[in-house]
PAVOMAR-925841 format. One line per 8 residues: for each residue x, y, z of N, C-alpha, C. Coordinates in steps of 0.05 Angstrom, whole numbers, always signed. Each point is the difference from the previous one (the first is absolute). Example, Ala and Ser with C-alpha at 12.3 -4.5 7.8 and 13.67 -1.06 7.14 Angstrom:
BEGIN
+264/-114/+156/-18/+24/+0/+18/+24/+0 ~ -7/+21/-14/+16/+24/+1/-15/+22/+14 $
END
This chain:
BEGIN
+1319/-280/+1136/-3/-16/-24/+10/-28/+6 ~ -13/-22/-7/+10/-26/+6/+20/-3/-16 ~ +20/-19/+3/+25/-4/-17/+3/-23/-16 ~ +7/-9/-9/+8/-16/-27/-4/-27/+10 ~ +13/-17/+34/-12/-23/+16/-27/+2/+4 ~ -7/+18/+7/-32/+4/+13/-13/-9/-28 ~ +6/+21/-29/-20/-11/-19/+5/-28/-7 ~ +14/-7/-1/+7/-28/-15/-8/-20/+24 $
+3/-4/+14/-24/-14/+20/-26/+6/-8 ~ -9/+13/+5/-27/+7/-11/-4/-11/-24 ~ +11/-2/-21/-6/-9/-36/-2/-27/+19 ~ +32/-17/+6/-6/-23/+8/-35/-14/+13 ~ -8/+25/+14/-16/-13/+17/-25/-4/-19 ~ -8/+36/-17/-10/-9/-28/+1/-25/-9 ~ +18/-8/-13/+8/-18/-10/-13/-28/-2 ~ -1/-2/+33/-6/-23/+8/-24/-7/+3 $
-21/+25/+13/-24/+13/-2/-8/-23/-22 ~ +8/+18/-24/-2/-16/-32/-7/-27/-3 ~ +21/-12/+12/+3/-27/-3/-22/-18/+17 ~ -4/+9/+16/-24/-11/+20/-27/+4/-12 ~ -11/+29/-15/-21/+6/-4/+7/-16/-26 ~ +15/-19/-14/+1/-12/-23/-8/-26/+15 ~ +6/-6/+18/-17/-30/+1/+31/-14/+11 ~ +31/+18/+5/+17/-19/+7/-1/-3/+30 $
+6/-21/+12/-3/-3/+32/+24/-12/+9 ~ +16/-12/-13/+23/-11/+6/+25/+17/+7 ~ +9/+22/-4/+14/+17/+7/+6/+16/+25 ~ +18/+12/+15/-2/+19/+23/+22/+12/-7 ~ -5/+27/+13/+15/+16/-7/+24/+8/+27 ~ +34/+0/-9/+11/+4/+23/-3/+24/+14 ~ +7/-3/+37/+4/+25/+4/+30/+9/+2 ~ -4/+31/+7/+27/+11/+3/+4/+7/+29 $
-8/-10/+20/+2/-1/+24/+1/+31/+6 ~ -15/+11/-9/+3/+34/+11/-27/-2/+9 ~ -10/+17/+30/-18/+7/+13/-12/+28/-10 ~ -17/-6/-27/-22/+23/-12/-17/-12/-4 ~ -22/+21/-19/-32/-3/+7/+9/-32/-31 ~ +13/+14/-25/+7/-31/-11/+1/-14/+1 ~ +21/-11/+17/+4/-28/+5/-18/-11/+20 ~ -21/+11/+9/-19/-3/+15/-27/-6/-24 $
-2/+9/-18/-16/+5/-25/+7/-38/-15 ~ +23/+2/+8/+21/-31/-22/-5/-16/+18 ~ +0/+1/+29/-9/-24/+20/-29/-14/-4 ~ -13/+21/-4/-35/-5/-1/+0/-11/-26 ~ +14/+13/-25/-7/-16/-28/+2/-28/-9 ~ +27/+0/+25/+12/-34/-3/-22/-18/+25 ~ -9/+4/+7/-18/-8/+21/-29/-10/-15 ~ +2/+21/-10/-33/+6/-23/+3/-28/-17 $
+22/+7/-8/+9/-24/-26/+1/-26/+18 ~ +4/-6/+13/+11/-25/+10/-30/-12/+9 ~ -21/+15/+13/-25/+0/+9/-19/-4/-23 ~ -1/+13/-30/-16/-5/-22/+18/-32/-8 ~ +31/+7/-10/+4/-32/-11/-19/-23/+12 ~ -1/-3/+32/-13/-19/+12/-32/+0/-5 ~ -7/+27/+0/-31/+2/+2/-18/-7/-27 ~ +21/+18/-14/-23/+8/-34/-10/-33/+0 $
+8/-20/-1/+3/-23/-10/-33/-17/+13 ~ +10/+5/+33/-11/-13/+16/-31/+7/+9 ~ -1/+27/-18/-28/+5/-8/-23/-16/-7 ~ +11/-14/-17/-15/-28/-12/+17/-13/-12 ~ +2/-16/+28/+25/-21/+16/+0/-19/-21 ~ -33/-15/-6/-3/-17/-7/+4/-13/-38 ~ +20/+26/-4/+8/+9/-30/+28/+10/-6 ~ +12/-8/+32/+31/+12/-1/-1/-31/+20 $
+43/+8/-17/+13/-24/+15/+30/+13/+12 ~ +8/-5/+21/+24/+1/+8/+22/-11/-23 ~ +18/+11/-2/+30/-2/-22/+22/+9/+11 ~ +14/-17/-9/+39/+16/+3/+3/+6/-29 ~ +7/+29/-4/+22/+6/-13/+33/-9/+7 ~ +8/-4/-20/+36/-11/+5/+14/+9/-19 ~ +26/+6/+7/+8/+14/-17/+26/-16/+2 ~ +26/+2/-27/+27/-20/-1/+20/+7/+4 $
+19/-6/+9/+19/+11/-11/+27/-17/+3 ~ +13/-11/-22/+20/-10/+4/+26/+13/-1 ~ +22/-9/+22/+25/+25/+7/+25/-18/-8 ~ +28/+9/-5/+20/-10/+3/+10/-4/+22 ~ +28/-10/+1/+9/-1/+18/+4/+21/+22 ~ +2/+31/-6/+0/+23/+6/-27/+17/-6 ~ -20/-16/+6/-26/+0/+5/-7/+30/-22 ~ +11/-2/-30/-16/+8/-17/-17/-13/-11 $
-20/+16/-14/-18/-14/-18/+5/-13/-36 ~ -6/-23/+6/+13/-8/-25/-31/-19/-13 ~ -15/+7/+8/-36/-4/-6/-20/+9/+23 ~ -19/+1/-22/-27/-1/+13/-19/+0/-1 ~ -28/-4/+10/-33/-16/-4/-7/+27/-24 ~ -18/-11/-7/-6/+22/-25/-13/+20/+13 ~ -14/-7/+22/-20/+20/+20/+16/+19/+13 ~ +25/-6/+1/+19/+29/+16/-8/+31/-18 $
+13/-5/-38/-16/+33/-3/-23/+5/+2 ~ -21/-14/+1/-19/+11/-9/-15/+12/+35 ~ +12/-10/+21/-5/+9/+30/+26/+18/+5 ~ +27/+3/+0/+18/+17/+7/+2/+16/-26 ~ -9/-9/-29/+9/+33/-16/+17/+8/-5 ~ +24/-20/+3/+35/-1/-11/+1/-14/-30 ~ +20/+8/-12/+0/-15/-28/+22/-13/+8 ~ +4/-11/-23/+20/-30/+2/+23/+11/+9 $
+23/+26/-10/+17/+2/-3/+1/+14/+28 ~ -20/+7/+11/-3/+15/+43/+7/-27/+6 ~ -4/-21/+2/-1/-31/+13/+24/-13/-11 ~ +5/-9/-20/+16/-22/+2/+29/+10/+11 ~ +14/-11/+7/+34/-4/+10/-4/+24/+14 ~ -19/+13/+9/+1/+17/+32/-2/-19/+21 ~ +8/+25/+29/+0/-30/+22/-31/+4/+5 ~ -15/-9/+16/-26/-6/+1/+2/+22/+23 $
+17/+13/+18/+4/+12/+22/-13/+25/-7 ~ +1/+11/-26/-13/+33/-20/-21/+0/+7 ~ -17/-23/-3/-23/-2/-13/-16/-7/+33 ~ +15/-1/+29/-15/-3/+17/+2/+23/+16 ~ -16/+7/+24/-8/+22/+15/+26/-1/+21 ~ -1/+22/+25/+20/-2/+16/-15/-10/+16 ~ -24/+3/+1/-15/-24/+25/+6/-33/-1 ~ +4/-7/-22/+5/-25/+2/+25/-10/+11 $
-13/-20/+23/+22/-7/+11/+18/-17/-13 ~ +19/+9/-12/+19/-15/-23/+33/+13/+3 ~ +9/-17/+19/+26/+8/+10/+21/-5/-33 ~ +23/+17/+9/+22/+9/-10/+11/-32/-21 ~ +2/-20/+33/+5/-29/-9/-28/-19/-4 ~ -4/-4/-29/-27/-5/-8/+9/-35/-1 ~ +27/-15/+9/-4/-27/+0/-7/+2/+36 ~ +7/+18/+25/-5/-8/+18/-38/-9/-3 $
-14/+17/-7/-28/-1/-3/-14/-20/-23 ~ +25/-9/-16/-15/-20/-14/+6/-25/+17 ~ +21/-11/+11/+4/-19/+16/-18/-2/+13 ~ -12/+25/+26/-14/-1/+21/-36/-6/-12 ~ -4/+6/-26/-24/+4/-5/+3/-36/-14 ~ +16/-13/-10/+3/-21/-8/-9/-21/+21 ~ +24/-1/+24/+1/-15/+23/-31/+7/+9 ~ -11/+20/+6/-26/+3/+25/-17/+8/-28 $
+1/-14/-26/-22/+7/-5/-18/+27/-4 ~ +11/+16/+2/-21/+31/+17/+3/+18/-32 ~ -22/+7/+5/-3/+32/-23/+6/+26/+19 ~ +2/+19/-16/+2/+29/+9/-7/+16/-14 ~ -8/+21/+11/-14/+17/-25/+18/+16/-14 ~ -3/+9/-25/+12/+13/-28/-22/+24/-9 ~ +16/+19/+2/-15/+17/-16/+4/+14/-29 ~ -6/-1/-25/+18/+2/-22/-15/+37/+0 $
+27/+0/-15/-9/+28/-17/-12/+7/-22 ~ -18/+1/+0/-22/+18/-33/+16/+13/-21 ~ -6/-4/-25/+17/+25/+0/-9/+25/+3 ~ -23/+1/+1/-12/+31/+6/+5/+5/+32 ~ +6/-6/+11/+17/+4/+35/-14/-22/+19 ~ -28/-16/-16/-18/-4/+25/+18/-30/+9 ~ -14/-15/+16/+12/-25/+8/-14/-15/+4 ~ +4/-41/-3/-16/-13/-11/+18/-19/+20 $
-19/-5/+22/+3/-17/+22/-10/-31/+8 ~ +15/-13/+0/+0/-31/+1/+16/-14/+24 ~ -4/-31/+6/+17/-14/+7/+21/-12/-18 ~ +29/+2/+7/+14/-13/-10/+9/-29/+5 ~ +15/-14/-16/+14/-31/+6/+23/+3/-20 ~ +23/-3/+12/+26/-10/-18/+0/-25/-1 ~ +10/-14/-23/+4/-18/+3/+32/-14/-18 ~ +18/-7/+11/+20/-12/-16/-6/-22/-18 $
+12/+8/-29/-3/-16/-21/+35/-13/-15 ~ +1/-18/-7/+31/-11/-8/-9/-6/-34 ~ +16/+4/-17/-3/-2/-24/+23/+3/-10 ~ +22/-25/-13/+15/-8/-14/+20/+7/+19 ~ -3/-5/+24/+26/+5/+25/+3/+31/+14 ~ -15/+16/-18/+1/+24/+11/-30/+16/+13 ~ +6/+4/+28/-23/+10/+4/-22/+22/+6 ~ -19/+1/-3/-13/+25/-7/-31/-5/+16 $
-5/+26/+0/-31/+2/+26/-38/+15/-18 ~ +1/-12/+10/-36/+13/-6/-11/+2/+15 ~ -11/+35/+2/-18/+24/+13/-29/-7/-3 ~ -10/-11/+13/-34/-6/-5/-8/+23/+18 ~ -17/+16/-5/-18/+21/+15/-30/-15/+0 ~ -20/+7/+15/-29/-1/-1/-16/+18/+12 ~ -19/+6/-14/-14/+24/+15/-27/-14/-1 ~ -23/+4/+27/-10/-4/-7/-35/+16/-16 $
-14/-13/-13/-18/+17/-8/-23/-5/-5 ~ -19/+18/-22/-29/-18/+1/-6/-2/-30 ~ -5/-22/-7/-14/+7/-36/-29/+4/+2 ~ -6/+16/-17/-36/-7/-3/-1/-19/-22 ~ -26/-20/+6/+0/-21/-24/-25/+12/-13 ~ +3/-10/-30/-17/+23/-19/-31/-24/+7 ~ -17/+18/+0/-28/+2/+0/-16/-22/-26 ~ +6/-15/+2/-12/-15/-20/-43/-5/+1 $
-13/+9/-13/-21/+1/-7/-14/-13/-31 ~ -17/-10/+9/-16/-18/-29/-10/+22/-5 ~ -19/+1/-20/-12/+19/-19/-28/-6/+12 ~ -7/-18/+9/-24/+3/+19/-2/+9/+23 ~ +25/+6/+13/-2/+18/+24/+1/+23/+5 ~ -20/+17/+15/+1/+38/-7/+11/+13/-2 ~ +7/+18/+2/+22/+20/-10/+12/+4/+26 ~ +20/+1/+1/+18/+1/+28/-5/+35/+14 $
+1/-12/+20/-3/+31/+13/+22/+11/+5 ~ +4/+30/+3/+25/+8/+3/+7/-5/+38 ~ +20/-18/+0/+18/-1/+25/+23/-13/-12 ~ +15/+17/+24/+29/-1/-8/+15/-19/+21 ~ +23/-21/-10/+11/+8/-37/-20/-19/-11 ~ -5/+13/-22/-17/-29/-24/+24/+5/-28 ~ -10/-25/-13/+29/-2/-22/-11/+27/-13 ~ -19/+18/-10/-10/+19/-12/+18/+26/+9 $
-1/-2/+29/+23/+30/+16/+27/-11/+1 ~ +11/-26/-8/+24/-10/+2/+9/+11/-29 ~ -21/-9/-28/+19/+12/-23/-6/+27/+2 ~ -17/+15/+6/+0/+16/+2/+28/+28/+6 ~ +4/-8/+22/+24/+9/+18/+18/-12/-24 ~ +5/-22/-2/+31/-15/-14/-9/+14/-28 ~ -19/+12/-11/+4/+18/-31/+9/+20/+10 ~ -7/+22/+16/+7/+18/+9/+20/+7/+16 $
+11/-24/+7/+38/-1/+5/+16/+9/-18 ~ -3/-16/-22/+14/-12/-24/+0/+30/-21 ~ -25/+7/+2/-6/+30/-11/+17/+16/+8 ~ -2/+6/+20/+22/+22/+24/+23/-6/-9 ~ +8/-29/+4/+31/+0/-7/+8/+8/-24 ~ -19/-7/-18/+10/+7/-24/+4/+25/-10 ~ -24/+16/+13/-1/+26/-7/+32/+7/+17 ~ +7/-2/+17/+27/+9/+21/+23/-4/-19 $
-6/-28/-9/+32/-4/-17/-2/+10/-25 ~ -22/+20/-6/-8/+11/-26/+15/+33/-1 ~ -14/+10/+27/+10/+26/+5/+32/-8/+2 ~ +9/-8/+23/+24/-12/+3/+26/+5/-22 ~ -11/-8/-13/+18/-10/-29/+4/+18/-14 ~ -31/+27/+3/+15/+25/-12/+0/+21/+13 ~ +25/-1/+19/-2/+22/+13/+17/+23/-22 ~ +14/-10/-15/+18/+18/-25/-23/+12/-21 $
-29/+3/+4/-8/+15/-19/-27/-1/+13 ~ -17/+16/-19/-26/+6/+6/-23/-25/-12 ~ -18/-6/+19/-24/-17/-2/-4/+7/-27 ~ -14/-15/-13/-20/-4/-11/-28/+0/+2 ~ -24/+8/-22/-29/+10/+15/-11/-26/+17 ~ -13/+1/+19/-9/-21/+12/-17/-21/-15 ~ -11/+15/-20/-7/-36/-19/+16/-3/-19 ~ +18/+10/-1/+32/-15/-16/+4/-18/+24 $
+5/+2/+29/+9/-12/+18/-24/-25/+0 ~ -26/+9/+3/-10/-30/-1/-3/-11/-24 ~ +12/+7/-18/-7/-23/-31/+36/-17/+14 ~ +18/+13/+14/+20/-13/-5/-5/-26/+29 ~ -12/+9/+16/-8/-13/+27/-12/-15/-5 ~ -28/-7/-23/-13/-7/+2/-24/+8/+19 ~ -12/+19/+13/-13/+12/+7/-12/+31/-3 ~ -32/-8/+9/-11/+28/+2/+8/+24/+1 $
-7/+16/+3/+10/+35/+0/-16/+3/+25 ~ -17/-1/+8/-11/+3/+28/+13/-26/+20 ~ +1/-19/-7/+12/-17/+25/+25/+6/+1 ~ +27/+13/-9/+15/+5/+2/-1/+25/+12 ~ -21/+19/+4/+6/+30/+18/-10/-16/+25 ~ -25/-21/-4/-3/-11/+26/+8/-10/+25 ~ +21/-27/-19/+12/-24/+19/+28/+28/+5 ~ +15/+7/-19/+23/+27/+14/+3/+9/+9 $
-36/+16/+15/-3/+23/+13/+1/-14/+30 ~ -10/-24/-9/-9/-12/+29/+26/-11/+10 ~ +26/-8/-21/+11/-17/+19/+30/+21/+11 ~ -3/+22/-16/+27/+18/+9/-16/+34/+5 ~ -20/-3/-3/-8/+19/+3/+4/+32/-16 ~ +14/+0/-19/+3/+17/-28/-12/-17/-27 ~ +0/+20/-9/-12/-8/-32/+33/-5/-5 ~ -3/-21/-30/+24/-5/-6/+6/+12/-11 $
+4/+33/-7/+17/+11/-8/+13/+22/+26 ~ -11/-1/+22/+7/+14/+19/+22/-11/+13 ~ -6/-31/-1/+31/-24/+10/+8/+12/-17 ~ +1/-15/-20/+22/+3/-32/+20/+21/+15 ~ -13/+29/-9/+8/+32/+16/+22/-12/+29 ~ -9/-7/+19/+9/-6/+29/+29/-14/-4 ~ -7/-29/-12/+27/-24/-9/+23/+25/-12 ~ -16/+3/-25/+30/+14/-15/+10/+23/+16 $
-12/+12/+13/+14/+25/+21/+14/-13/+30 ~ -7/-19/+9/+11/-23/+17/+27/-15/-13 ~ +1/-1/-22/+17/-14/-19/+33/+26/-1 ~ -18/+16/-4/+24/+33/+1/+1/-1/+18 ~ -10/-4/+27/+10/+12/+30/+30/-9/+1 ~ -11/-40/-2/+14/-13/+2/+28/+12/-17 ~ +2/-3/-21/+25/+0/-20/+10/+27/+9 ~ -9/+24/+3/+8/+22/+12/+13/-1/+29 $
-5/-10/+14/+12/+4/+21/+25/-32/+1 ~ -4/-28/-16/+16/-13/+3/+24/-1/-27 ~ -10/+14/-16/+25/+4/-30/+8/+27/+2 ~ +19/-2/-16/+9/+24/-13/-16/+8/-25 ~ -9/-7/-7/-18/-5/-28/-8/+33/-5 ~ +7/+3/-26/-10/+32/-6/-33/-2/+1 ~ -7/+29/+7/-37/+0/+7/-4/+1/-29 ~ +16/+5/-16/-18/+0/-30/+1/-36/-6 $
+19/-8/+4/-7/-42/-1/-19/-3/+20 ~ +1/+3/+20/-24/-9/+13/-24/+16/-8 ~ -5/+15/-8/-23/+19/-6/-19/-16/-32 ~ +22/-9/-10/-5/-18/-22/-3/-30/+12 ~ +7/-15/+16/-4/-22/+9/-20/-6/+10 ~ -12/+22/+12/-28/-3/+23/-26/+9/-21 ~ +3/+1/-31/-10/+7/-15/-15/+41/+4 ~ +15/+13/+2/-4/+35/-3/+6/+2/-28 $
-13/+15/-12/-8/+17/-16/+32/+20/-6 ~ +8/+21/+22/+19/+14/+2/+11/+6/+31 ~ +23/+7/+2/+14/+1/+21/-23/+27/+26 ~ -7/+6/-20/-14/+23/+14/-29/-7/+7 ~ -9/-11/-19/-36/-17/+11/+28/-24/+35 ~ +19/-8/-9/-2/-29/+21/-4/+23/+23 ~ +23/+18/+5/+9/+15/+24/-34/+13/+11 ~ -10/+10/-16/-30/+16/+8/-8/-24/+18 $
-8/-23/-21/-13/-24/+16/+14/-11/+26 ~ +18/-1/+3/+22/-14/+18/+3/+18/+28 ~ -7/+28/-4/+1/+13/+26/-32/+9/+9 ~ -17/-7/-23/-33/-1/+9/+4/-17/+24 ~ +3/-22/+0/+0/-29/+17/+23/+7/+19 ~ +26/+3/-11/+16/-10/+33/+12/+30/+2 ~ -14/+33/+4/-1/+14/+8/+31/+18/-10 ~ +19/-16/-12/+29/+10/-14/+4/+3/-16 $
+23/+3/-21/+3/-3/-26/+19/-19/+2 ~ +5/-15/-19/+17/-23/-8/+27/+6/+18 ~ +12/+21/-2/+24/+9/+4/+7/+3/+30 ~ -29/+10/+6/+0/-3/+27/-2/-25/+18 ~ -8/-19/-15/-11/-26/+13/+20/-8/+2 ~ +24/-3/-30/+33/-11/+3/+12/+13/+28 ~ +3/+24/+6/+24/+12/+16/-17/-4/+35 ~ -22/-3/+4/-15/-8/+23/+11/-20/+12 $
END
């Protein structure tokens, strides 16, 4: 039977799967430096990714432009964060209160070469000028890789530094057409597969932070779910099926029993509070369901 590392790698790799077949390319996923068929699986994905970011674009070159993303960050004296560019959540996925007055050290990889003494490397990167690379953390685990520059800043006698990252990337520029010119043919990307993809992001997410939110009780019928989504009853078994591969009530099912693993094996929490938390019915429907899936009963999963 594989064990509890093995699956959770695997979701991860899922995961990311996801995010790619959504249209994201900016991401890679870390490894865990173990020699299996996985991390052999995570070498090729990050490879894949790094090979489409450059390519998708340069398909029809003559409609894409080279860009830096940049991202901010201003530190104290003790190189926390005390600001930053508005573009940090919406690419790292931290809210305000993950970021501010942390040191910026959380939020970076162990690959980055970012010694212990962060004025020796701001000096040296000051004096020679020089970037180095930074790798930040996702919050979903992946990592978002750039060149860095420190730079020292003085303000009212006391002084303080800013983290500039850049990555670089490609935009597609939207397809502009007169009304006298034919109907565009399908090649990709055209602005038509660009919103395309960006509705069907936005969909996904929403539907995620929909389930998400109730893992303490049972769905609602699926066109209760799209009057509240704003969407179809068929594009929602659609875009769901395709991007996690369950219907959304089979996640729904998965999260809240993932939700018990969790609280069961890290609380003390009575199985009748958690049985009610993960939204069950009765202590006796959770346990039936809970040892369908991870082969135990509740009781058993605690003392394991």
């Amino acid at each position: 039977m594989f064990n509890d590392n093995f699956k959770e790698r695997v979701q991860e790799i899922l995961d990311f799967i996801t995010e790619i077949t959504l249209g994201t390319y900016t991401y890679t996923l870390p490894l865990r430096n173990q020699k299996d068929e996985l991390e052999q699986i995570v070498v090729s994905l990050n490879t894949m990714v790094e090979e489409i970011d450059t390519a998708v674009h340069q398909i029809n070159h003559e409609k894409s432009k080279e860009v830096f993303e940049n991202i901010i960050f201003n530190l104290d004296r003790n190189f926390h964060i005390t600001s930053y560019s508005d573009n940090v959540q919406e690419i790292l996925k931290y809210s305000d209160s993950e970021l501010l007055n942390k040191p910026v050290r959380l939020l970076i990889s162990e690959n980055t070469e970012l010694p212990d003494d962060l004025y020796k490397l701001l000096k040296h990167a000051i004096e020679k000028n020089l970037s180095f690379k930074v790798e930040f953390k996702h919050h979903s685990g992946y990592y978002w890789t750039g060149l860095g520059y420190l730079h020292r800043l003085v303000s009212e006698g006391k002084k303080t530094y800013t983290l500039s990252v850049f990555k670089e990337a490609y935009k597609n520029e939207k397809l502009n057409n007169s009304r006298n010119d034919k109907p565009y043919s399908a090649k990709y990307p055209s602005e038509y597969r660009s919103l395309l993809l960006q509705d069907q992001r936005v969909l996904v997410r929403k539907l995620h932070q929909y389930v998400m939110e109730r893992l303490d009780r049972r769905l609602p019928k699926i066109s209760d779910i799209g009057s509240e989504v704003g969407c179809s009853v068929s594009k929602i078994k659609t875009i769901f099926k395709r991007a996690y591969g369950d219907t959304i009530y089979t996640y729904h099912r998965r999260k809240r029993l993932e939700k018990a693993y969790t609280l069961i094996k890290d609380t003390s929490a009575p199985f009748s509070e958690i049985s009610e938390e993960c939204g069950f019915l009765s202590l006796a429907h959770f346990s039936r369901a809970f040892k369908k899936v991870y082969g135990v009963n509740p009781t058993q999963a605690r003392n394991s």
